[in-house]
C-alpha positions in Angstrom: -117.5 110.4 -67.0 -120.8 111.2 -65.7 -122.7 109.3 -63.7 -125.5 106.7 -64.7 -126.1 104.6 -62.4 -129.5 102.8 -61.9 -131.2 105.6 -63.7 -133.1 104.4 -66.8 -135.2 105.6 -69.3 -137.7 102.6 -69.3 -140.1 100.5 -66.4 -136.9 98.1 -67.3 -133.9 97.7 -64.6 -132.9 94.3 -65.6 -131.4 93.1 -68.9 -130.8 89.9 -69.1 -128.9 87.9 -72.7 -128.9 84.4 -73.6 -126.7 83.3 -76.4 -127.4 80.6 -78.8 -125.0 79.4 -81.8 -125.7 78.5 -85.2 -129.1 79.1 -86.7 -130.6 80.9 -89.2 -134.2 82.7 -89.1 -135.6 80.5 -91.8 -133.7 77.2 -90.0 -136.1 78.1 -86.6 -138.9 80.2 -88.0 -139.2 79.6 -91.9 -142.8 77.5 -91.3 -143.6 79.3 -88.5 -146.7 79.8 -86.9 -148.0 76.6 -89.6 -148.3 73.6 -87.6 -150.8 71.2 -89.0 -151.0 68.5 -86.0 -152.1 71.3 -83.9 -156.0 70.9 -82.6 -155.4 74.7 -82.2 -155.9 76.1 -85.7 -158.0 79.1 -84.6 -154.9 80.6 -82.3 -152.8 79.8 -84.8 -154.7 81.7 -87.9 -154.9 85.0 -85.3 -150.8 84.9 -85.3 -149.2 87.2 -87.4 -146.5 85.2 -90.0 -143.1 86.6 -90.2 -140.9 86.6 -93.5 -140.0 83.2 -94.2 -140.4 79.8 -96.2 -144.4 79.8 -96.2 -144.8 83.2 -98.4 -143.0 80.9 -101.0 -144.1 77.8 -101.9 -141.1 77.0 -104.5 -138.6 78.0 -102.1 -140.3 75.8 -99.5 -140.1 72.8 -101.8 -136.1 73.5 -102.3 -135.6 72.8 -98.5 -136.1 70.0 -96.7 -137.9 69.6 -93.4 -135.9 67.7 -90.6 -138.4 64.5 -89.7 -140.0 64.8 -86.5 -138.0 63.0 -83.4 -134.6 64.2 -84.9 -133.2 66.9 -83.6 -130.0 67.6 -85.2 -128.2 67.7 -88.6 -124.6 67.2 -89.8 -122.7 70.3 -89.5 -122.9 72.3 -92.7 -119.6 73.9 -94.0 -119.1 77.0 -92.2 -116.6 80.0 -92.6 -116.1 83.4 -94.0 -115.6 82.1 -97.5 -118.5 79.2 -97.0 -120.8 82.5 -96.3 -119.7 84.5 -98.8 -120.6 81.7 -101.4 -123.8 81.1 -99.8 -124.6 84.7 -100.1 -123.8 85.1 -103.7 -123.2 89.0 -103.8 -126.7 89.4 -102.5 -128.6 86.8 -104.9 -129.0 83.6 -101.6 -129.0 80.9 -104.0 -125.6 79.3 -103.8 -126.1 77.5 -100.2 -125.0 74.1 -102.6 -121.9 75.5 -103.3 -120.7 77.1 -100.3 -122.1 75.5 -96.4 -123.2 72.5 -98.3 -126.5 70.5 -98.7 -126.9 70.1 -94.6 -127.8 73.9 -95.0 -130.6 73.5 -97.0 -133.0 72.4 -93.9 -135.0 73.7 -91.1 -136.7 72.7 -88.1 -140.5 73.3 -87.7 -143.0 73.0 -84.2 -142.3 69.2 -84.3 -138.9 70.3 -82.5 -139.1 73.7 -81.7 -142.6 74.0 -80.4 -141.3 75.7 -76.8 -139.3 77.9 -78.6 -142.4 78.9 -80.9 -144.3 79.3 -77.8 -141.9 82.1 -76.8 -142.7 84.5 -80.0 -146.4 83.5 -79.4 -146.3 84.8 -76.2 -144.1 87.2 -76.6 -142.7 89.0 -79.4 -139.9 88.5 -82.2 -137.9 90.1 -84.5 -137.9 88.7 -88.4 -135.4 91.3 -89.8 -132.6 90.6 -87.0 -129.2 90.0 -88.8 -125.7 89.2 -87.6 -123.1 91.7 -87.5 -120.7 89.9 -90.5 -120.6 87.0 -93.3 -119.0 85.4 -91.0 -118.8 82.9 -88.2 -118.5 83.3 -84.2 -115.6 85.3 -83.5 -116.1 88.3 -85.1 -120.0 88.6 -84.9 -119.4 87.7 -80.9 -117.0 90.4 -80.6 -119.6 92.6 -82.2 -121.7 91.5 -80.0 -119.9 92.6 -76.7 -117.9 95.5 -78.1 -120.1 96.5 -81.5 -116.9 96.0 -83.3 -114.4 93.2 -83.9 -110.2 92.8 -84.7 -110.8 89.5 -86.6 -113.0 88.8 -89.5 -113.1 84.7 -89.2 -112.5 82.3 -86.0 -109.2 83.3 -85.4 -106.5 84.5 -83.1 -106.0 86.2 -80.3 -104.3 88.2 -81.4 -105.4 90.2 -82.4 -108.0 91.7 -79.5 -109.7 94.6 -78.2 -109.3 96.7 -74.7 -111.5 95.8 -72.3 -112.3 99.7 -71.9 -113.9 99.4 -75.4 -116.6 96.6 -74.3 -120.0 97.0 -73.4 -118.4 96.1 -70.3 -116.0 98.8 -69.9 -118.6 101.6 -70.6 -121.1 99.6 -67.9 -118.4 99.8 -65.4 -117.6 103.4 -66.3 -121.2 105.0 -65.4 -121.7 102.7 -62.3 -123.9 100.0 -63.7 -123.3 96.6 -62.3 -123.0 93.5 -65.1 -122.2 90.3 -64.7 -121.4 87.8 -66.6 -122.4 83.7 -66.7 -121.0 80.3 -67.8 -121.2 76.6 -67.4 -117.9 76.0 -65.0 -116.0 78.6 -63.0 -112.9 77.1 -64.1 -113.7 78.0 -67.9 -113.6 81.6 -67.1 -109.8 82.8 -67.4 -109.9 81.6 -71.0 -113.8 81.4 -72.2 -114.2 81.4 -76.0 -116.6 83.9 -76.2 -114.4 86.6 -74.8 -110.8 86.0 -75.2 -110.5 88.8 -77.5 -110.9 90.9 -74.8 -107.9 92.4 -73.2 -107.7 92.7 -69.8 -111.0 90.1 -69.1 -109.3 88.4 -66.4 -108.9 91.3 -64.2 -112.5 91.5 -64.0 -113.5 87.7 -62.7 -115.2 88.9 -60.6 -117.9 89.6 -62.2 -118.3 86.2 -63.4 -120.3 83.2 -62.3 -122.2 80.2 -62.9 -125.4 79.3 -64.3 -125.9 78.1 -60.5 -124.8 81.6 -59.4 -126.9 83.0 -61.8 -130.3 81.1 -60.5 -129.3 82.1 -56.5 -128.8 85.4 -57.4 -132.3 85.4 -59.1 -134.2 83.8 -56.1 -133.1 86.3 -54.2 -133.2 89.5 -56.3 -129.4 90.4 -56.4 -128.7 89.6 -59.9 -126.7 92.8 -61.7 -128.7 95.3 -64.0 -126.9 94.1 -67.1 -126.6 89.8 -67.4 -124.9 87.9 -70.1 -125.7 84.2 -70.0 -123.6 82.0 -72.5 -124.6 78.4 -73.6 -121.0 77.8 -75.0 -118.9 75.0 -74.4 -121.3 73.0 -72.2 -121.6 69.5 -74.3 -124.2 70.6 -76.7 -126.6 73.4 -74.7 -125.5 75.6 -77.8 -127.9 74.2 -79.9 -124.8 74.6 -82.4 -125.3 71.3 -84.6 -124.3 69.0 -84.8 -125.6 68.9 -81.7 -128.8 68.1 -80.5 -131.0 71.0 -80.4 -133.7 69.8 -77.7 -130.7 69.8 -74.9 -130.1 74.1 -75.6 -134.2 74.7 -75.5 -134.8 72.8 -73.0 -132.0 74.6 -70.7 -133.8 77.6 -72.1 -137.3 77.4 -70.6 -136.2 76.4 -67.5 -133.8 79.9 -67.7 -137.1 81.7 -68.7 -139.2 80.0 -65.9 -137.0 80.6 -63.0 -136.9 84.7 -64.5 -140.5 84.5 -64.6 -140.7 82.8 -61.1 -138.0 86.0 -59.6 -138.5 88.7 -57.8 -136.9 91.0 -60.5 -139.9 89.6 -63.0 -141.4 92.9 -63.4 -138.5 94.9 -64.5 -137.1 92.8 -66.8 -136.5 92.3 -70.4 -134.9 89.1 -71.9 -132.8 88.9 -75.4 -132.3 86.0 -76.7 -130.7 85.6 -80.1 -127.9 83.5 -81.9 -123.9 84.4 -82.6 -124.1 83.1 -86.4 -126.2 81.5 -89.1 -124.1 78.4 -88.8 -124.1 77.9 -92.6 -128.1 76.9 -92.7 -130.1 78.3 -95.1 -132.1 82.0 -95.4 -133.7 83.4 -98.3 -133.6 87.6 -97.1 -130.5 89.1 -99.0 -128.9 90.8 -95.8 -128.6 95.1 -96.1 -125.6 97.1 -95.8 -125.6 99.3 -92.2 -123.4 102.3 -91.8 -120.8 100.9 -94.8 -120.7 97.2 -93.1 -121.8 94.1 -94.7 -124.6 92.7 -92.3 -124.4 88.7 -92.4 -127.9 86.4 -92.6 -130.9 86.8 -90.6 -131.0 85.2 -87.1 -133.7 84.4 -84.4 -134.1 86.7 -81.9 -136.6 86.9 -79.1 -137.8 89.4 -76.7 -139.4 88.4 -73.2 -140.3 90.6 -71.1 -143.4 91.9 -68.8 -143.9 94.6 -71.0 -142.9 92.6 -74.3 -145.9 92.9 -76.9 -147.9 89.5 -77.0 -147.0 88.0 -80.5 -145.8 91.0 -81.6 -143.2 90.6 -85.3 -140.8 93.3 -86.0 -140.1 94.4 -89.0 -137.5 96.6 -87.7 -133.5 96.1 -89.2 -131.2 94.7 -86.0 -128.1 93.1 -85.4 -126.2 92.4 -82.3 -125.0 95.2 -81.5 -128.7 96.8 -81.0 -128.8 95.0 -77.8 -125.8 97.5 -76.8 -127.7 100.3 -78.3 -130.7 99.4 -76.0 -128.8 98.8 -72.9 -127.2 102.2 -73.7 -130.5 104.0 -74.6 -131.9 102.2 -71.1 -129.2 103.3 -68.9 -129.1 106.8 -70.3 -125.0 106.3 -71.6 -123.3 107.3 -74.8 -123.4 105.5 -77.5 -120.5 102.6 -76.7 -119.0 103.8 -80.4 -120.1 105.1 -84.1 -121.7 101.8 -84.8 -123.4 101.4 -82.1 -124.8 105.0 -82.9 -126.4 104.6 -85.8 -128.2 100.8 -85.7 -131.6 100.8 -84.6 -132.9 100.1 -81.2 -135.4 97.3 -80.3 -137.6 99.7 -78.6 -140.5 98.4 -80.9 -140.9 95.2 -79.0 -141.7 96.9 -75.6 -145.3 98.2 -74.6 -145.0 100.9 -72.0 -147.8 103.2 -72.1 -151.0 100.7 -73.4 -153.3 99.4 -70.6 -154.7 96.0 -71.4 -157.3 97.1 -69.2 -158.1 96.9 -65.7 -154.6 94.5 -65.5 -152.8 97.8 -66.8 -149.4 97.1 -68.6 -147.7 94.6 -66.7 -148.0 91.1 -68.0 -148.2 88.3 -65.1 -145.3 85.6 -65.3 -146.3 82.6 -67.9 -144.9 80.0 -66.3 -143.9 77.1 -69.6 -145.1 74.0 -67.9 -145.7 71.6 -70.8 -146.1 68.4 -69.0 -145.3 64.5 -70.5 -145.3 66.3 -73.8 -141.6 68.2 -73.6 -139.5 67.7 -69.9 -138.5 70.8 -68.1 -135.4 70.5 -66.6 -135.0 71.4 -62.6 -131.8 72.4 -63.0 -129.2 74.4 -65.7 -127.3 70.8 -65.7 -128.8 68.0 -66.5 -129.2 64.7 -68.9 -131.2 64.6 -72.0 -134.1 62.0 -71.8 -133.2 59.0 -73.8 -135.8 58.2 -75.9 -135.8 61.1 -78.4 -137.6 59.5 -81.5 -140.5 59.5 -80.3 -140.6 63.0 -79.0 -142.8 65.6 -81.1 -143.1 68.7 -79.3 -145.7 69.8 -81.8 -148.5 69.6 -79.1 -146.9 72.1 -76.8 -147.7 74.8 -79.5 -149.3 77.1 -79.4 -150.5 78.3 -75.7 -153.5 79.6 -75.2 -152.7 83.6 -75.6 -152.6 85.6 -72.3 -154.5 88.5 -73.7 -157.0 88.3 -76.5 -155.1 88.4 -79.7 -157.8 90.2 -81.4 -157.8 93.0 -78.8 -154.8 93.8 -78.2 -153.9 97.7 -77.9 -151.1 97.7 -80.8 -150.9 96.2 -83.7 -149.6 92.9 -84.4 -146.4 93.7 -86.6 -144.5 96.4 -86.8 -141.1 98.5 -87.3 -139.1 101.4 -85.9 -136.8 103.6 -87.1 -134.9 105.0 -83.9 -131.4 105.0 -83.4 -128.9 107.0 -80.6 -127.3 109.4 -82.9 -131.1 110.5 -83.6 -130.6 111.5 -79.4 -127.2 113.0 -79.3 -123.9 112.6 -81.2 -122.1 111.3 -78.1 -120.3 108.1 -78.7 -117.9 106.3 -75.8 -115.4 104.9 -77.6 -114.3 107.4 -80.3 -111.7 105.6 -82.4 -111.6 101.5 -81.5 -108.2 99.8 -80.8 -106.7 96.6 -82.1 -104.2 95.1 -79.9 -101.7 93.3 -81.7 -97.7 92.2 -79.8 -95.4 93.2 -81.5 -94.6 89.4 -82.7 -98.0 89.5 -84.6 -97.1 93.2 -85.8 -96.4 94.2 -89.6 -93.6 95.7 -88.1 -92.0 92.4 -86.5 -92.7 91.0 -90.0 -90.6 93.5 -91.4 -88.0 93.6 -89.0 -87.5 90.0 -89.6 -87.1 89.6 -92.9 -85.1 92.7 -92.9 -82.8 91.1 -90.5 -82.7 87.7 -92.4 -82.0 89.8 -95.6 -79.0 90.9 -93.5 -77.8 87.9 -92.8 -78.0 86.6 -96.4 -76.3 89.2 -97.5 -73.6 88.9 -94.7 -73.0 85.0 -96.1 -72.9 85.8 -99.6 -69.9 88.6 -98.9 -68.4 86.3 -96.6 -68.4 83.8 -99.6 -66.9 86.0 -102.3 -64.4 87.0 -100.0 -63.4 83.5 -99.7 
């Protein structure tokens, strides 16, 4: 193949995602930027609202806000088939039915006022929808390889070749990625990529959320970073754990980027694998012949992210891989990947904000007595959760003048690879199946006990 290395088509060297489980847009977003105990209504009446719960009062009134000082729910039914119900062939109003009345909820700036603060600052995407009607497995695997062998939590088998990843391609045209979990000792069977054949000849390239923070501090982290929340007692923010412990692991992630040497070529994704069975009201759209599942929350940070920028534009995972492939001037990593749209709307690279030009400074989240940053990636929750309401940390104070800013404060793009070149990586994708998971060791064996059967029954009638 030809050689990429650290060539890229944007100010941005450094890609860094962090992955969240289990929420839907309306769950995080659907009263968002309302938050009535804030002393900050003017800031709040210059942010742009998103698609969700507030553009409907009836629908608002059908789901039920979470009190403030609770910070989880039971988990509601999830699944393939739990989805599907939910989804109702497009119509969203069978959530009763299928993931169960825990779906019908959502959080609002009482809990998720840090995460709020994020989209303020920087910007968000309200049509960003995961890969399948389905649950982690699959939409992971889309995820990492824009493609999956399993359609529901299942398996392996069956699995994908590691040549076939976003991985595989990275390592192909020279561009170093690494990859980052709770315990080293997780990593020769972590959840989020054991349908990936071959992973564990390629440890190396994976570390610790410890590792990952050294490696900031001293600018060596690798072009392309993966950062997982998963099986880390509750940072997943997957219910029903508590939600506060994943955010506030978050903003301390975002601070020490902010903080880094690597600050100014940087762009951070942060989204979530699956709508965990709660609630959204946007009927999800067909991309290239596949099904897209609900909307999810995604957010962009970056030093040349818009400030409080929404777009419009239609993403699902696998956008991330078009971006990174766009960035790093590769092929498209297959057909799929060639044909979603890239988040390229999200990014100001040309507009001065005047004599500061189009670099952002760092925002450093420090929110004091009213929400705890952490110090480290590990730590213990505070004890007293009741009588936390984050609502006061939100909004911030704008960097930039919200009424001056050089673009417009919503927006949408329609830009995709194959609109650059038909090249793709991965022509044809694999499924890996052994032979004892095969059709064809299914037929062998009942061909072989039809054998046997027979066998008996002539032995019988001999007799």
């Amino acid at each position: 193949s030809s050689i990429s290395g650290q060539n890229t088509r944007t100010p941005i060297k450094h890609v860094i995602n962090i992955y969240f489980e289990n929420h839907t847009f309306d769950n995080y977003f659907g009263t968002y930027p309302q938050s009535p105990q804030s002393s900050k209504q003017d800031i709040i009446s210059s942010l742009p609202t998103p698609v969700n719960l507030l553009s409907n009062v009836s629908l608002l009134s059908s789901v039920r806000a979470i009190p403030p000082g609770n910070f989880s729910t039971p988990d509601p039914i999830e699944g393939y088939t739990a989805y599907h119900t939910d989804w109702n062939h497009g119509s969203m109003n069978n959530f009763l039915n299928g993931s169960g009345p825990y779906s019908m909820t959502y959080y609002d700036s009482s809990q998720l006022g840090p995460i709020w603060d994020l989209a303020e600052q920087y910007s968000m995407g309200d049509m960003y929808f995961s890969p399948l009607l389905s649950e982690s497995a699959p939409n992971t695997m889309y995820y990492l390889a824009g493609f999956s062998p399993v359609f529901n939590d299942y398996g392996p088998p069956p699995g994908i070749p590691f040549s076939q990843t976003i991985f595989g391609e990275l390592s192909s045209y020279n561009v170093s990625w690494g990859l980052y979990i709770p315990k080293q000792s997780l990593a020769s069977n972590y959840s989020e990529w054991n349908h990936i054949e071959g992973m564990n000849s390629h440890l190396g390239n994976v570390g610790t959320w410890n590792d990952f923070t050294s490696e900031l501090e001293n600018g060596t982290i690798p072009s392309v970073s993966y950062i997982f929340s998963q099986e880390a007692n509750g940072t997943d923010q997957a219910a029903p754990s508590n939600i506060l412990k994943g955010k506030m692991w978050l903003i301390y992630l975002v601070n020490k980027i902010e903080e880094s040497p690597i600050w100014n070529s940087t762009a951070i994704f942060i989204t979530w694998d699956d709508p965990g069975g709660y609630y959204d009201q946007v009927s999800p759209p067909v991309l290239d012949g596949i099904q897209l599942g609900f909307r999810l929350p995604f957010i962009v940070v970056s030093p040349f992210a818009k400030e409080g920028y929404i777009s419009n534009t239609i993403l699902t995972h696998p956008s991330i891989l078009a971006f990174i492939d766009y960035n790093w001037e590769m092929p498209a990593l297959n057909q799929f990947v060639s044909r979603v749209n890239i988040p390229i709307d999200f990014f100001n690279f040309h507009d001065s904000y005047g004599q500061n030009g189009i670099l952002r400074e760092p925002i450093i989240f420090n929110f004091g007595d009213n929400f705890p940053v952490p110090k480290a990636p590990e730590f213990t929750l505070p004890t007293n959760l009741q009588s936390l309401n984050v609502s006061a940390t939100f909004p911030m104070e704008p960097q930039y003048n919200l009424s001056s800013l050089p673009y417009p404060k919503t927006g949408s793009v329609t830009f995709n690879l194959s609109s650059i070149s038909p090249q793709v990586f991965v022509k044809q994708n694999s499924v890996l199946v052994p032979f004892y998971a095969s059709y064809s060791f299914l037929f062998a064996f009942i061909l072989l006990n039809v054998i046997v059967l027979s066998f008996g029954v002539r032995q019988r009638w001999k007799k």
